[in-house]
C-alpha positions as CSV (number, residue, x, y, z in Angstrom):
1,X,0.0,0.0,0.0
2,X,1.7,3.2,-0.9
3,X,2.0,6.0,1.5
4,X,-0.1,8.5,2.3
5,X,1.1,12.3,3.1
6,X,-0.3,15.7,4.3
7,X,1.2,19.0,4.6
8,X,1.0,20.7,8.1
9,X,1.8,23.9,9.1
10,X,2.5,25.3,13.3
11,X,1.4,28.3,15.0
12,X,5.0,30.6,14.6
13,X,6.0,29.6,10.8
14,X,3.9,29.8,7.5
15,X,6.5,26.7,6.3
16,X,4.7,23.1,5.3
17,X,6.1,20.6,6.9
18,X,5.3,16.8,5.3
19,X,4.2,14.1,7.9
20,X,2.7,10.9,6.9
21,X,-0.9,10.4,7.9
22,X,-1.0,6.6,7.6
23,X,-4.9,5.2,7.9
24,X,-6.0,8.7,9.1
25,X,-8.6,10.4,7.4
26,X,-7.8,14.3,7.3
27,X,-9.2,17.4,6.1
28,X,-7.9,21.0,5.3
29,X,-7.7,23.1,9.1
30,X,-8.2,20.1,11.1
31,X,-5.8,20.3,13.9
32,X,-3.2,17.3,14.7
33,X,-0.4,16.3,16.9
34,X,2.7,15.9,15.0
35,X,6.3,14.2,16.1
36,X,9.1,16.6,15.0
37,X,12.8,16.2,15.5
38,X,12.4,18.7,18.7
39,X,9.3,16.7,20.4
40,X,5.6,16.4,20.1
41,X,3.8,19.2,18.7
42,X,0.3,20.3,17.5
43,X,-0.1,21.4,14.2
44,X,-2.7,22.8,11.7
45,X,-3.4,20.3,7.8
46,X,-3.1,23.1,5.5
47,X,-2.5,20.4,2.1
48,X,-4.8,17.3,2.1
49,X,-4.0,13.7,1.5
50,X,-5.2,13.7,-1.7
51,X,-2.7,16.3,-3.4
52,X,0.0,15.9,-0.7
53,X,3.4,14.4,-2.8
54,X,7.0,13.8,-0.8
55,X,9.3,16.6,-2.0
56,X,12.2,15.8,-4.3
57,X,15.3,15.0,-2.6
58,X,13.7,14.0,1.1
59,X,14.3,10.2,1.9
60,X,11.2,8.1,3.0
61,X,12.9,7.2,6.5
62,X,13.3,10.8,7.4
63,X,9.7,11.8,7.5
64,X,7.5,12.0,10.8
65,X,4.5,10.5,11.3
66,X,1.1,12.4,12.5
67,X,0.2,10.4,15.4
68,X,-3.4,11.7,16.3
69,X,-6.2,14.3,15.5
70,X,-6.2,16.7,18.6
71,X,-8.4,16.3,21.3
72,X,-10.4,18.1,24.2
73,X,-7.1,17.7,26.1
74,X,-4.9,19.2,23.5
75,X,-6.8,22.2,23.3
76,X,-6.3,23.0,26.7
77,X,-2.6,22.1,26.8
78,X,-2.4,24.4,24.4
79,X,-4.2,27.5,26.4
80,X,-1.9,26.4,28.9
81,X,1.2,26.7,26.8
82,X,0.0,30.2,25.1
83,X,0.1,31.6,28.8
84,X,3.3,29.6,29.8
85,X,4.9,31.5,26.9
86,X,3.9,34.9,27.7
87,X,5.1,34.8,31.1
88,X,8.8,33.4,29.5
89,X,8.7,35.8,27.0
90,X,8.8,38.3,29.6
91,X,11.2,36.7,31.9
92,X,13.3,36.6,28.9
93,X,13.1,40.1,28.3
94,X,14.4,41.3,31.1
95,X,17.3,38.9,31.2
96,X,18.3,40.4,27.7
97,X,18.2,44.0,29.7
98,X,20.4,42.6,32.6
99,X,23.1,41.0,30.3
100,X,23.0,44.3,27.6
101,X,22.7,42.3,24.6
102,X,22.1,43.6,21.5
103,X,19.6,41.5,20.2
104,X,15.5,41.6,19.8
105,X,12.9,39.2,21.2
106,X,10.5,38.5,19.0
107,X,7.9,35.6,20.6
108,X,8.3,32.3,22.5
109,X,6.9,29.2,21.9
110,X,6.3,26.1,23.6
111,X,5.7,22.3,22.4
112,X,3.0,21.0,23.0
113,X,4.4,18.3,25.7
114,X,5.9,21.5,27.5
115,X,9.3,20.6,28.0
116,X,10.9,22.4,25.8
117,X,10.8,26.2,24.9
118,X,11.8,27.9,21.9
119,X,12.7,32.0,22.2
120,X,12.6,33.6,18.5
121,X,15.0,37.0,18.1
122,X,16.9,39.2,15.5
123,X,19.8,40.7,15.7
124,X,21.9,42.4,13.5
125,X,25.1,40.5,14.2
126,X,25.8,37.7,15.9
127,X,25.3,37.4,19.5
128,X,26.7,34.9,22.3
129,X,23.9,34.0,24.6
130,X,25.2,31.1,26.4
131,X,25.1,32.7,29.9
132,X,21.6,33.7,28.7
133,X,20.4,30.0,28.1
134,X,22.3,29.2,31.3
135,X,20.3,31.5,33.3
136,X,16.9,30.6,31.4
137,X,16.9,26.9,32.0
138,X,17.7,27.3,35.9
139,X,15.1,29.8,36.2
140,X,12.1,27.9,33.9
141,X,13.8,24.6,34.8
142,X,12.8,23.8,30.9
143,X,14.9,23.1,27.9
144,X,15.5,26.7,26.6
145,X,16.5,26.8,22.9
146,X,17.4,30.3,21.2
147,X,16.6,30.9,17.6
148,X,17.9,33.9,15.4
149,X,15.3,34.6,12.6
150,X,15.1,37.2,9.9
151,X,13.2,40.7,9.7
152,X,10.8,38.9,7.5
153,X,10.1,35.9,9.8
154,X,9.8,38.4,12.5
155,X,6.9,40.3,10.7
156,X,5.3,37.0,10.0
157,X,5.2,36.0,13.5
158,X,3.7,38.9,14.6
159,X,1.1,39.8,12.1
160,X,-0.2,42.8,10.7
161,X,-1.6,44.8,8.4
162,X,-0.1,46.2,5.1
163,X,-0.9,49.7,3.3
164,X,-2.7,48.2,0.7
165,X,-5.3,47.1,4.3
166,X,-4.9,43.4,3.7
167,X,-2.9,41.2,6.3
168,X,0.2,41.1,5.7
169,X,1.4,38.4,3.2
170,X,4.1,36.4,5.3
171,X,1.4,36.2,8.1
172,X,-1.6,35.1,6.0
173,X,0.1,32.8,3.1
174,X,3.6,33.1,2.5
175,X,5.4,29.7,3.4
176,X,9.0,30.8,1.7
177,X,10.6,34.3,1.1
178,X,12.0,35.1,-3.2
179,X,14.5,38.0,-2.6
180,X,12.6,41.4,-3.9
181,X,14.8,43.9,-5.9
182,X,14.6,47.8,-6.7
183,X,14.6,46.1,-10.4
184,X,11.6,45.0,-9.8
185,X,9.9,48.4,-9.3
186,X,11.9,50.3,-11.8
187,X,10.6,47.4,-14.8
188,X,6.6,48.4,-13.1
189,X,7.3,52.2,-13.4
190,X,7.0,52.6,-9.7
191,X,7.8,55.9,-7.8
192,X,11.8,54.7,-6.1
193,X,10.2,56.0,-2.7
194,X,11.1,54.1,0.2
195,X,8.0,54.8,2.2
196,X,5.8,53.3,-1.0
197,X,7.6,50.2,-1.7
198,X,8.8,49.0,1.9
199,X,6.9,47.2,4.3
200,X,6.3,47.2,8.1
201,X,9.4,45.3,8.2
202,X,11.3,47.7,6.4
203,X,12.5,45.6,3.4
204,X,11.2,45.9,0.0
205,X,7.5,44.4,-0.1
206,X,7.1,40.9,-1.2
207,X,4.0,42.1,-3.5
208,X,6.4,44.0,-5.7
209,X,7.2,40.4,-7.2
210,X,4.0,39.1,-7.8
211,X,3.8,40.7,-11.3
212,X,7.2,41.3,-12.0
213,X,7.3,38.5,-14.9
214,X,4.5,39.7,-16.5
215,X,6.0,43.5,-16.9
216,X,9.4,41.6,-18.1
217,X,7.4,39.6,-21.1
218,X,5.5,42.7,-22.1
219,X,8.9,44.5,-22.1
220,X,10.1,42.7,-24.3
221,X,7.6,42.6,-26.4
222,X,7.9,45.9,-26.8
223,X,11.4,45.8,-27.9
224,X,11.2,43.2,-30.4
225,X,8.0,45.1,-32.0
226,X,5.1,45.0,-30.3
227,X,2.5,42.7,-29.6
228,X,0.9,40.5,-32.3
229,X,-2.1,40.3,-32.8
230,X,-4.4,37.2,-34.2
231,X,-7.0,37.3,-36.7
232,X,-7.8,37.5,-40.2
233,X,-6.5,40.6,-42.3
234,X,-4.0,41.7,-39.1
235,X,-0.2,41.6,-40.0
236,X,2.6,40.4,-38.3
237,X,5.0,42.8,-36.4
238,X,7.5,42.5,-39.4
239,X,5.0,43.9,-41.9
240,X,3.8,46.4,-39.9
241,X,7.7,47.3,-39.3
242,X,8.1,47.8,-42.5
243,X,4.5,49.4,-43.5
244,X,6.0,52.4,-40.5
245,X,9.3,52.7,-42.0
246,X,8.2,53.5,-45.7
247,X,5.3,56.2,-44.5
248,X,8.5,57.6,-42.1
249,X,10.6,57.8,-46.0
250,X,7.5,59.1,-47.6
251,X,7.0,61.9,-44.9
252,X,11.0,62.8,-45.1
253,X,10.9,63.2,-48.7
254,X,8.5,65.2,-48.8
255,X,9.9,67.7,-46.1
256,X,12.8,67.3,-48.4
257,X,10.8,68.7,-51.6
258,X,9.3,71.7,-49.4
259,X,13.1,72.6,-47.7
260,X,14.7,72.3,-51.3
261,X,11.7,75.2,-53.1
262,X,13.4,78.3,-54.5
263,X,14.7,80.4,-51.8
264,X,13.0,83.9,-53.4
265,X,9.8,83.0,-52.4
266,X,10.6,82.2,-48.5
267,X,13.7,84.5,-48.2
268,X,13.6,88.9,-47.6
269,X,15.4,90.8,-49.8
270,X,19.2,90.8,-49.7
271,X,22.4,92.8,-48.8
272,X,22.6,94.1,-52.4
273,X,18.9,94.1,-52.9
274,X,16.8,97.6,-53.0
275,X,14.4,97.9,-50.4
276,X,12.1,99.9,-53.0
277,X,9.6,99.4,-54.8
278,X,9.3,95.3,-56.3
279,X,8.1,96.2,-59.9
280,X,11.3,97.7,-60.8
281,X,12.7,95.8,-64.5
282,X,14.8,93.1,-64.2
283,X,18.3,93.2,-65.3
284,X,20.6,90.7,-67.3
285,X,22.3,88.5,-66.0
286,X,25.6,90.0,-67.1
287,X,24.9,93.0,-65.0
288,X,25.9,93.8,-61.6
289,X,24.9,96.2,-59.0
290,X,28.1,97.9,-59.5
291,X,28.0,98.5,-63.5
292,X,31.1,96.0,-63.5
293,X,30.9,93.1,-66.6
294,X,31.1,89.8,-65.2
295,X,34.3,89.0,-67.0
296,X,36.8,87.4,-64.7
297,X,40.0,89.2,-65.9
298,X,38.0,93.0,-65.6
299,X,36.9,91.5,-62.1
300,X,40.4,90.8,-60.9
301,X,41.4,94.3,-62.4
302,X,38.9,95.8,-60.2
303,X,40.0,94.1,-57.3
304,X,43.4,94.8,-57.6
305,X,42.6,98.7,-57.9
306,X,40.4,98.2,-55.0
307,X,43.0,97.1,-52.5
308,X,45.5,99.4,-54.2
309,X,43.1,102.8,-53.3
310,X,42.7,101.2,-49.8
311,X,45.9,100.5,-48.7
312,X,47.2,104.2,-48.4
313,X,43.9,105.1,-47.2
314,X,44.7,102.7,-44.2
315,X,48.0,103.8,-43.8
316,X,46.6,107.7,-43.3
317,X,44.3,106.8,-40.8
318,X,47.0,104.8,-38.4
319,X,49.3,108.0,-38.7
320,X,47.4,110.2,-36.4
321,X,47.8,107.5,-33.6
322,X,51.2,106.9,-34.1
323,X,51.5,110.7,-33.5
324,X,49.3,110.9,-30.5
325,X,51.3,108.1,-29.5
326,X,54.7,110.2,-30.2
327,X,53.1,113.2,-28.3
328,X,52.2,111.4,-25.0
329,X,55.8,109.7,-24.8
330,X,57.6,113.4,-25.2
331,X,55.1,114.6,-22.8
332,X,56.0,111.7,-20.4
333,X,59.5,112.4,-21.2
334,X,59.1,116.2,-20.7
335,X,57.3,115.7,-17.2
336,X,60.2,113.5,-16.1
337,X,62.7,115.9,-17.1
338,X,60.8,118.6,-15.4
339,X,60.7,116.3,-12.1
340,X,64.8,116.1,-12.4
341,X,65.3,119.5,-12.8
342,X,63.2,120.4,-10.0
343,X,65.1,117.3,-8.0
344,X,68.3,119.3,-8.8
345,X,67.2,122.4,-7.5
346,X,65.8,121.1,-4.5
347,X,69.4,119.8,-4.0
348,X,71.3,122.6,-4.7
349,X,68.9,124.5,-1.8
350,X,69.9,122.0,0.8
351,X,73.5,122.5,0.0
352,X,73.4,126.2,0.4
Protein backbone atom coordinates (compact mmCIF):
# COMPACT_ATOMS: atom_id res chain seq x y z
CA UNK A 1 0.00 0.00 0.00
CA UNK A 2 1.67 3.20 -0.86
CA UNK A 3 2.00 5.99 1.46
CA UNK A 4 -0.10 8.54 2.28
CA UNK A 5 1.15 12.28 3.07
CA UNK A 6 -0.31 15.72 4.34
CA UNK A 7 1.22 19.01 4.61
CA UNK A 8 1.03 20.66 8.15
CA UNK A 9 1.79 23.94 9.08
CA UNK A 10 2.46 25.32 13.25
CA UNK A 11 1.40 28.31 15.00
CA UNK A 12 4.98 30.57 14.60
CA UNK A 13 6.01 29.61 10.82
CA UNK A 14 3.93 29.76 7.54
CA UNK A 15 6.47 26.69 6.34
CA UNK A 16 4.68 23.08 5.27
CA UNK A 17 6.07 20.63 6.86
CA UNK A 18 5.28 16.80 5.28
CA UNK A 19 4.23 14.09 7.91
CA UNK A 20 2.66 10.87 6.91
CA UNK A 21 -0.88 10.38 7.93
CA UNK A 22 -1.03 6.61 7.60
CA UNK A 23 -4.95 5.23 7.85
CA UNK A 24 -6.02 8.74 9.12
CA UNK A 25 -8.62 10.39 7.37
CA UNK A 26 -7.83 14.33 7.33
CA UNK A 27 -9.23 17.40 6.05
CA UNK A 28 -7.87 20.96 5.32
CA UNK A 29 -7.68 23.09 9.06
CA UNK A 30 -8.25 20.11 11.09
CA UNK A 31 -5.80 20.29 13.86
CA UNK A 32 -3.24 17.35 14.70
CA UNK A 33 -0.39 16.32 16.94
CA UNK A 34 2.74 15.85 15.04
CA UNK A 35 6.27 14.18 16.06
CA UNK A 36 9.14 16.59 15.00
CA UNK A 37 12.79 16.19 15.46
CA UNK A 38 12.44 18.70 18.68
CA UNK A 39 9.31 16.70 20.40
CA UNK A 40 5.60 16.36 20.11
CA UNK A 41 3.83 19.15 18.70
CA UNK A 42 0.34 20.27 17.51
CA UNK A 43 -0.14 21.42 14.19
CA UNK A 44 -2.73 22.83 11.73
CA UNK A 45 -3.40 20.33 7.83
CA UNK A 46 -3.06 23.05 5.49
CA UNK A 47 -2.49 20.44 2.08
CA UNK A 48 -4.81 17.32 2.11
CA UNK A 49 -4.01 13.70 1.51
CA UNK A 50 -5.16 13.73 -1.73
CA UNK A 51 -2.70 16.32 -3.44
CA UNK A 52 0.02 15.86 -0.66
CA UNK A 53 3.35 14.43 -2.79
CA UNK A 54 6.97 13.84 -0.81
CA UNK A 55 9.34 16.63 -1.97
CA UNK A 56 12.20 15.78 -4.34
CA UNK A 57 15.34 15.04 -2.56
CA UNK A 58 13.65 13.97 1.10
CA UNK A 59 14.30 10.24 1.92
CA UNK A 60 11.18 8.14 2.95
CA UNK A 61 12.89 7.19 6.51
CA UNK A 62 13.27 10.83 7.38
CA UNK A 63 9.71 11.77 7.49
CA UNK A 64 7.53 12.00 10.76
CA UNK A 65 4.54 10.47 11.33
CA UNK A 66 1.08 12.40 12.47
CA UNK A 67 0.17 10.43 15.43
CA UNK A 68 -3.40 11.66 16.27
CA UNK A 69 -6.18 14.25 15.52
CA UNK A 70 -6.22 16.73 18.57
CA UNK A 71 -8.42 16.28 21.26
CA UNK A 72 -10.37 18.13 24.16
CA UNK A 73 -7.07 17.66 26.15
CA UNK A 74 -4.86 19.21 23.46
CA UNK A 75 -6.75 22.19 23.32
CA UNK A 76 -6.32 22.99 26.73
CA UNK A 77 -2.58 22.08 26.79
CA UNK A 78 -2.42 24.37 24.36
CA UNK A 79 -4.24 27.52 26.41
CA UNK A 80 -1.94 26.41 28.88
CA UNK A 81 1.19 26.73 26.83
CA UNK A 82 -0.02 30.18 25.11
CA UNK A 83 0.12 31.61 28.82
CA UNK A 84 3.33 29.62 29.76
CA UNK A 85 4.87 31.51 26.89
CA UNK A 86 3.87 34.93 27.72
CA UNK A 87 5.09 34.77 31.09
CA UNK A 88 8.78 33.38 29.48
CA UNK A 89 8.75 35.78 27.04
CA UNK A 90 8.75 38.32 29.56
CA UNK A 91 11.20 36.71 31.91
CA UNK A 92 13.33 36.64 28.95
CA UNK A 93 13.11 40.14 28.28
CA UNK A 94 14.40 41.29 31.07
CA UNK A 95 17.26 38.90 31.24
CA UNK A 96 18.26 40.38 27.75
CA UNK A 97 18.21 43.97 29.69
CA UNK A 98 20.36 42.57 32.64
CA UNK A 99 23.08 40.95 30.25
CA UNK A 100 23.00 44.34 27.58
CA UNK A 101 22.70 42.26 24.63
CA UNK A 102 22.08 43.57 21.51
CA UNK A 103 19.63 41.47 20.25
CA UNK A 104 15.46 41.63 19.80
CA UNK A 105 12.89 39.15 21.20
CA UNK A 106 10.54 38.52 19.05
CA UNK A 107 7.88 35.63 20.65
CA UNK A 108 8.29 32.26 22.54
CA UNK A 109 6.86 29.23 21.93
CA UNK A 110 6.31 26.08 23.65
CA UNK A 111 5.70 22.33 22.38
CA UNK A 112 3.02 20.95 22.98
CA UNK A 113 4.37 18.29 25.67
CA UNK A 114 5.93 21.49 27.52
CA UNK A 115 9.29 20.58 27.99
CA UNK A 116 10.93 22.43 25.79
CA UNK A 117 10.77 26.17 24.95
CA UNK A 118 11.82 27.94 21.88
CA UNK A 119 12.66 31.95 22.23
CA UNK A 120 12.61 33.65 18.54
CA UNK A 121 14.99 37.00 18.12
CA UNK A 122 16.92 39.21 15.51
CA UNK A 123 19.82 40.70 15.71
CA UNK A 124 21.87 42.37 13.52
CA UNK A 125 25.05 40.54 14.25
CA UNK A 126 25.76 37.66 15.93
CA UNK A 127 25.27 37.39 19.50
CA UNK A 128 26.72 34.94 22.25
CA UNK A 129 23.92 34.04 24.58
CA UNK A 130 25.24 31.14 26.37
CA UNK A 131 25.13 32.70 29.91
CA UNK A 132 21.58 33.69 28.66
CA UNK A 133 20.43 29.96 28.07
CA UNK A 134 22.30 29.18 31.34
CA UNK A 135 20.31 31.46 33.35
CA UNK A 136 16.86 30.64 31.42
CA UNK A 137 16.92 26.89 32.00
CA UNK A 138 17.66 27.28 35.86
CA UNK A 139 15.06 29.84 36.21
CA UNK A 140 12.10 27.88 33.87
CA UNK A 141 13.81 24.55 34.79
CA UNK A 142 12.76 23.76 30.87
CA UNK A 143 14.94 23.13 27.94
CA UNK A 144 15.49 26.67 26.61
CA UNK A 145 16.50 26.75 22.89
CA UNK A 146 17.41 30.32 21.18
CA UNK A 147 16.56 30.87 17.56
CA UNK A 148 17.95 33.87 15.43
CA UNK A 149 15.25 34.64 12.65
CA UNK A 150 15.10 37.18 9.89
CA UNK A 151 13.23 40.74 9.73
CA UNK A 152 10.82 38.92 7.48
CA UNK A 153 10.08 35.95 9.84
CA UNK A 154 9.76 38.41 12.53
CA UNK A 155 6.93 40.32 10.67
CA UNK A 156 5.33 36.98 10.04
CA UNK A 157 5.22 35.98 13.52
CA UNK A 158 3.75 38.90 14.55
CA UNK A 159 1.08 39.80 12.13
CA UNK A 160 -0.23 42.80 10.67
CA UNK A 161 -1.60 44.82 8.42
CA UNK A 162 -0.06 46.20 5.11
CA UNK A 163 -0.88 49.75 3.27
CA UNK A 164 -2.73 48.15 0.67
CA UNK A 165 -5.32 47.10 4.25
CA UNK A 166 -4.94 43.45 3.74
CA UNK A 167 -2.93 41.17 6.35
CA UNK A 168 0.16 41.05 5.70
CA UNK A 169 1.37 38.41 3.22
CA UNK A 170 4.14 36.36 5.32
CA UNK A 171 1.43 36.16 8.13
CA UNK A 172 -1.56 35.14 5.95
CA UNK A 173 0.06 32.83 3.06
CA UNK A 174 3.60 33.08 2.45
CA UNK A 175 5.42 29.69 3.44
CA UNK A 176 8.95 30.81 1.68
CA UNK A 177 10.58 34.30 1.06
CA UNK A 178 12.00 35.08 -3.21
CA UNK A 179 14.45 37.98 -2.64
CA UNK A 180 12.61 41.42 -3.93
CA UNK A 181 14.81 43.92 -5.90
CA UNK A 182 14.59 47.77 -6.67
CA UNK A 183 14.65 46.13 -10.40
CA UNK A 184 11.63 45.04 -9.75
CA UNK A 185 9.92 48.41 -9.31
CA UNK A 186 11.86 50.26 -11.79
CA UNK A 187 10.64 47.37 -14.81
CA UNK A 188 6.61 48.38 -13.05
CA UNK A 189 7.31 52.20 -13.40
CA UNK A 190 6.97 52.62 -9.70
CA UNK A 191 7.81 55.90 -7.82
CA UNK A 192 11.78 54.74 -6.11
CA UNK A 193 10.20 56.03 -2.67
CA UNK A 194 11.09 54.15 0.17
CA UNK A 195 8.03 54.83 2.25
CA UNK A 196 5.83 53.32 -1.00
CA UNK A 197 7.62 50.22 -1.74
CA UNK A 198 8.76 48.96 1.87
CA UNK A 199 6.87 47.19 4.25
CA UNK A 200 6.34 47.23 8.05
CA UNK A 201 9.35 45.29 8.23
CA UNK A 202 11.33 47.73 6.41
CA UNK A 203 12.50 45.58 3.38
CA UNK A 204 11.23 45.92 -0.04
CA UNK A 205 7.51 44.35 -0.08
CA UNK A 206 7.07 40.86 -1.22
CA UNK A 207 4.01 42.11 -3.50
CA UNK A 208 6.43 43.97 -5.72
CA UNK A 209 7.16 40.41 -7.16
CA UNK A 210 4.03 39.06 -7.80
CA UNK A 211 3.79 40.66 -11.28
CA UNK A 212 7.22 41.33 -11.96
CA UNK A 213 7.33 38.52 -14.85
CA UNK A 214 4.46 39.73 -16.50
CA UNK A 215 6.02 43.47 -16.93
CA UNK A 216 9.36 41.59 -18.13
CA UNK A 217 7.43 39.58 -21.10
CA UNK A 218 5.51 42.74 -22.08
CA UNK A 219 8.94 44.51 -22.06
CA UNK A 220 10.08 42.66 -24.25
CA UNK A 221 7.61 42.56 -26.41
CA UNK A 222 7.87 45.87 -26.85
CA UNK A 223 11.38 45.81 -27.90
CA UNK A 224 11.15 43.17 -30.44
CA UNK A 225 8.03 45.05 -31.98
CA UNK A 226 5.10 45.03 -30.33
CA UNK A 227 2.49 42.74 -29.63
CA UNK A 228 0.92 40.54 -32.27
CA UNK A 229 -2.10 40.26 -32.84
CA UNK A 230 -4.35 37.25 -34.16
CA UNK A 231 -7.05 37.29 -36.71
CA UNK A 232 -7.76 37.50 -40.23
CA UNK A 233 -6.48 40.60 -42.25
CA UNK A 234 -3.97 41.71 -39.12
CA UNK A 235 -0.23 41.57 -40.02
CA UNK A 236 2.60 40.42 -38.32
CA UNK A 237 5.01 42.82 -36.45
CA UNK A 238 7.48 42.47 -39.42
CA UNK A 239 5.01 43.92 -41.85
CA UNK A 240 3.75 46.41 -39.93
CA UNK A 241 7.74 47.34 -39.26
CA UNK A 242 8.09 47.78 -42.54
CA UNK A 243 4.54 49.43 -43.50
CA UNK A 244 5.96 52.35 -40.47
CA UNK A 245 9.28 52.73 -41.97
CA UNK A 246 8.15 53.52 -45.69
CA UNK A 247 5.32 56.19 -44.55
CA UNK A 248 8.48 57.57 -42.13
CA UNK A 249 10.62 57.80 -46.01
CA UNK A 250 7.52 59.09 -47.58
CA UNK A 251 7.05 61.91 -44.90
CA UNK A 252 11.01 62.79 -45.10
CA UNK A 253 10.94 63.15 -48.68
CA UNK A 254 8.45 65.19 -48.78
CA UNK A 255 9.91 67.71 -46.11
CA UNK A 256 12.81 67.28 -48.44
CA UNK A 257 10.79 68.66 -51.59
CA UNK A 258 9.30 71.65 -49.39
CA UNK A 259 13.11 72.61 -47.69
CA UNK A 260 14.75 72.33 -51.30
CA UNK A 261 11.70 75.16 -53.07
CA UNK A 262 13.40 78.29 -54.48
CA UNK A 263 14.73 80.41 -51.83
CA UNK A 264 13.03 83.86 -53.37
CA UNK A 265 9.80 82.99 -52.38
CA UNK A 266 10.61 82.24 -48.54
CA UNK A 267 13.70 84.48 -48.20
CA UNK A 268 13.62 88.90 -47.57
CA UNK A 269 15.35 90.77 -49.82
CA UNK A 270 19.20 90.76 -49.65
CA UNK A 271 22.40 92.78 -48.76
CA UNK A 272 22.61 94.10 -52.36
CA UNK A 273 18.95 94.09 -52.93
CA UNK A 274 16.84 97.56 -52.96
CA UNK A 275 14.42 97.89 -50.44
CA UNK A 276 12.07 99.86 -52.97
CA UNK A 277 9.56 99.36 -54.85
CA UNK A 278 9.25 95.30 -56.34
CA UNK A 279 8.08 96.16 -59.90
CA UNK A 280 11.25 97.67 -60.84
CA UNK A 281 12.67 95.78 -64.46
CA UNK A 282 14.78 93.07 -64.16
CA UNK A 283 18.27 93.16 -65.28
CA UNK A 284 20.60 90.75 -67.33
CA UNK A 285 22.32 88.54 -65.98
CA UNK A 286 25.56 89.97 -67.05
CA UNK A 287 24.91 92.99 -64.99
CA UNK A 288 25.90 93.78 -61.55
CA UNK A 289 24.92 96.23 -58.95
CA UNK A 290 28.14 97.93 -59.53
CA UNK A 291 27.97 98.54 -63.51
CA UNK A 292 31.09 95.97 -63.51
CA UNK A 293 30.86 93.15 -66.63
CA UNK A 294 31.08 89.80 -65.24
CA UNK A 295 34.31 89.02 -67.01
CA UNK A 296 36.83 87.43 -64.69
CA UNK A 297 39.99 89.20 -65.94
CA UNK A 298 38.01 92.99 -65.60
CA UNK A 299 36.86 91.54 -62.08
CA UNK A 300 40.42 90.82 -60.87
CA UNK A 301 41.42 94.26 -62.38
CA UNK A 302 38.91 95.78 -60.19
CA UNK A 303 40.00 94.11 -57.26
CA UNK A 304 43.41 94.75 -57.57
CA UNK A 305 42.64 98.67 -57.92
CA UNK A 306 40.42 98.17 -55.03
CA UNK A 307 42.95 97.15 -52.45
CA UNK A 308 45.49 99.42 -54.17
CA UNK A 309 43.11 102.79 -53.26
CA UNK A 310 42.75 101.21 -49.81
CA UNK A 311 45.89 100.49 -48.72
CA UNK A 312 47.20 104.15 -48.39
CA UNK A 313 43.86 105.12 -47.21
CA UNK A 314 44.67 102.69 -44.16
CA UNK A 315 48.00 103.78 -43.81
CA UNK A 316 46.57 107.71 -43.32
CA UNK A 317 44.27 106.79 -40.81
CA UNK A 318 47.03 104.78 -38.43
CA UNK A 319 49.26 107.98 -38.71
CA UNK A 320 47.43 110.18 -36.44
CA UNK A 321 47.80 107.47 -33.62
CA UNK A 322 51.18 106.87 -34.12
CA UNK A 323 51.47 110.72 -33.50
CA UNK A 324 49.30 110.90 -30.47
CA UNK A 325 51.27 108.10 -29.53
CA UNK A 326 54.71 110.25 -30.22
CA UNK A 327 53.12 113.16 -28.30
CA UNK A 328 52.25 111.38 -25.02
CA UNK A 329 55.83 109.73 -24.81
CA UNK A 330 57.64 113.38 -25.24
CA UNK A 331 55.09 114.57 -22.79
CA UNK A 332 55.98 111.66 -20.38
CA UNK A 333 59.54 112.35 -21.23
CA UNK A 334 59.08 116.18 -20.70
CA UNK A 335 57.34 115.73 -17.22
CA UNK A 336 60.23 113.50 -16.14
CA UNK A 337 62.68 115.92 -17.06
CA UNK A 338 60.76 118.60 -15.42
CA UNK A 339 60.70 116.27 -12.09
CA UNK A 340 64.79 116.14 -12.38
CA UNK A 341 65.31 119.51 -12.81
CA UNK A 342 63.19 120.39 -10.05
CA UNK A 343 65.10 117.32 -8.04
CA UNK A 344 68.29 119.27 -8.75
CA UNK A 345 67.23 122.41 -7.55
CA UNK A 346 65.82 121.13 -4.49
CA UNK A 347 69.43 119.80 -4.05
CA UNK A 348 71.31 122.57 -4.71
CA UNK A 349 68.89 124.50 -1.80
CA UNK A 350 69.89 121.96 0.82
CA UNK A 351 73.47 122.51 0.04
CA UNK A 352 73.41 126.21 0.38
Amino acid sequence: MAKRYVGVSFRCSRRIYCFEVGALHLKVNDEVVVETDRGVNMGQVVVPSEIAVLPDGVPVESVKRVLRKARDDDFEKLKDNSRRELDAAKICHEKIESFKLKMKLVRAEFMHDGNRVIFYFTAENRVDFRELVKDLAHTLHVRVEMRQIGIRDAAGMLGGVGICGRELCCASFLSTFDPVTVKMAKEQNLALNPMKISGICGRLMCCLGYEYENYRRSAGDRKNGGRRRGGKGSGSGAENRRAQDSKNNNAGKDAAAKAGASPKENSGPGKNEAKGDNNQPLKSPTENPTGQSDSPAQNSEAKNSQQQDSRPKDSGAKKPNSAKSGQKKSGNRGSRSRKGSRGNNNRGKRKS
